[in-house]
Every structure is written in structure tokens, then in C-alpha cells.
C-alpha positions in Angstrom: 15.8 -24.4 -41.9 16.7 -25.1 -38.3 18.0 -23.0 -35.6 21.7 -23.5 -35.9 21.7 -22.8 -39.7 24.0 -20.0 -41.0 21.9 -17.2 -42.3 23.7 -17.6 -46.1 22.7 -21.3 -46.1 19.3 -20.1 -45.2 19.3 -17.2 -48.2 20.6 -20.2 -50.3 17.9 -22.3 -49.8 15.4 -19.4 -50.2 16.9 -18.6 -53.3 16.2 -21.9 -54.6 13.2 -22.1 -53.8 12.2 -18.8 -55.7 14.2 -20.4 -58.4 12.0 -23.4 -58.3 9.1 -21.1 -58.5 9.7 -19.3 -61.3 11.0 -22.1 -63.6 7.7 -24.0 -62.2 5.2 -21.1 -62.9 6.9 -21.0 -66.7 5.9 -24.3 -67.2 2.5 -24.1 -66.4 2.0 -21.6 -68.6 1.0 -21.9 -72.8 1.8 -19.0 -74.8 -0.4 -17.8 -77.4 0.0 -14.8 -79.5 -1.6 -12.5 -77.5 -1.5 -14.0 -73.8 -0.4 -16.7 -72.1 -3.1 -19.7 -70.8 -2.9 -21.1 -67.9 -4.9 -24.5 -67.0 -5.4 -24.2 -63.7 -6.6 -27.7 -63.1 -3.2 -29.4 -64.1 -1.1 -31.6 -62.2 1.9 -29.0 -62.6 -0.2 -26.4 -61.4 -1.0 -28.1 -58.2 2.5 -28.9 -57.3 3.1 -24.9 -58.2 0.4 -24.3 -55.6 2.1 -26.6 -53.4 5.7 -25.1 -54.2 4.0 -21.4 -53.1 2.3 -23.2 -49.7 5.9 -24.5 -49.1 7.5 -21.8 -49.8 5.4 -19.1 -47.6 6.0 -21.9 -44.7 9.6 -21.5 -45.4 9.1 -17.3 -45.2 7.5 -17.6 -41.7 10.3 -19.5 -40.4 12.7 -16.8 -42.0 10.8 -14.4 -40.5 10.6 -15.8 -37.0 14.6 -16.3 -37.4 15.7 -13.0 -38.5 13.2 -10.6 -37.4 15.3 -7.6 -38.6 14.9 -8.6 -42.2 11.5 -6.5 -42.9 12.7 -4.8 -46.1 13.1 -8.2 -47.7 10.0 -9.8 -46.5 7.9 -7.0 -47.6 9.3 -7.3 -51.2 9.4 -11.7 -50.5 5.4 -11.4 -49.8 4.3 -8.6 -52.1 6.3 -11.5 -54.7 4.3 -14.3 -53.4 1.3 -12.2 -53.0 1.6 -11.8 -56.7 2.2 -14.8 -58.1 -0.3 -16.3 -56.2 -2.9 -13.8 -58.0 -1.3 -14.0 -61.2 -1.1 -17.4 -61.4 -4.7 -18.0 -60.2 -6.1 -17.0 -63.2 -6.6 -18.8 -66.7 -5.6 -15.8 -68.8 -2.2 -13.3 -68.5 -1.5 -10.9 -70.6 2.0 -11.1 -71.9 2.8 -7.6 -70.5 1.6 -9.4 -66.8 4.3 -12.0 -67.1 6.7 -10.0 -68.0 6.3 -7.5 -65.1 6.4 -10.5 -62.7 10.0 -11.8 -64.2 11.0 -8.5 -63.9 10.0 -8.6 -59.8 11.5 -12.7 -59.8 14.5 -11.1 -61.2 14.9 -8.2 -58.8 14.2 -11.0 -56.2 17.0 -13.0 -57.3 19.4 -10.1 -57.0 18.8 -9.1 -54.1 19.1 -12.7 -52.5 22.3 -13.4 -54.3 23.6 -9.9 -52.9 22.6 -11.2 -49.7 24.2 -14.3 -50.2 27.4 -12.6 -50.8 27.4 -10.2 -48.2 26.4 -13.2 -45.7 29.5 -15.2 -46.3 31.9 -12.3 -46.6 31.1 -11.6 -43.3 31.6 -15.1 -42.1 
């Protein structure tokens, strides 16, 4: 993101990014019956952990950009806030993961909502 940027492009890239994340938590994951394990020592989960770094940079730039935006970057860090605490452990419950797809979902409406609305006003 740079200062001449459109803001849709910017919601784009943001929305790729919390695409990235959510396909990337998935696969760090191993589902038993009961739970889902998580080895939190594993190549794929540091570049996750690197992915969330990255994309909480990305957020402060947003933020800094369009200061205006507080609604979505209280929902954007509650989100990272908890994938960062779900994903830190070695054990979810399946009832865990689902809430957080729920919230990745609701994420990813609202930034495609904003997408829309960006470049119908452009």
C-alpha cells in the first residue's frame, strides 16, 4: 500500500490477505474426532505467524491512511486478536474453529461490500 493507491485496491489487497490467512490457518490444523491439533512448531505454522505479523503491518498502514475507518479496524483486530490466541494453542475445540470461520466469514463480507461500494463510487 502506498499513498496514491485507490482505497478499493487497498480493500482488495486486505481481502487477500485475510484470504491467505484463513486458507493458511486451515492447513496447519489436524482434525481429530473431537478437536483439531495444532503443531505449533511447524514450518507452516511459522509462515502463518509470519502471514499475521504481515498482515497487522498492513492494518497499521490502513489505519494511518484512512483514519475514519474505526468500525472495521475494531472488528479487523478483535479478528487478528483472535486468531492469534486461537491459533497459539496446540488443542481447538471444533466448536472454536468454527466460531472463528464464522468471524473470517463475516470479515470477508464486509470487505467485499466495501470493495463494491469503493468502486461504485469511483
Amino acid at each position: 500500500m502506498d499513498e496514491y493507491s485507490p482505497r478499493s485496491y487497498d480493500i482488495l489487497v486486505l481481502k487477500y490477505l485475510c484470504d491467505a490467512l484463513h486458507r493458511d490457518a486451515m492447513l496447519t490444523l489436524h482434525r481429530t474426532k473431537t478437536h483439531w491439533k495444532n503443531d505449533l512448531g511447524s514450518d507452516q505454522n511459522v509462515k502463518f505467524n509470519v502471514l499475521i505479523d504481515h498482515i497487522t503491518d498492513f492494518i497499521g498502514q490502513f489505519k494511518l491512511k484512512y483514519p475514519n475507518n474505526v468500525n472495521l479496524f475494531i472488528f479487523i483486530d478483535e479478528y487478528l486478536d483472535e486468531t492469534y490466541n486461537l491459533f497459539g494453542k496446540p488443542v481447538m475445540s471444533l466448536t472454536d474453529i468454527s466460531d472463528w470461520q464464522k468471524m473470517n466469514e463475516h470479515l470477508a463480507e464486509i470487505l467485499t461490500n466495501d470493495i463494491k461500494y469503493s468502486l461504485s463510487n469511483t
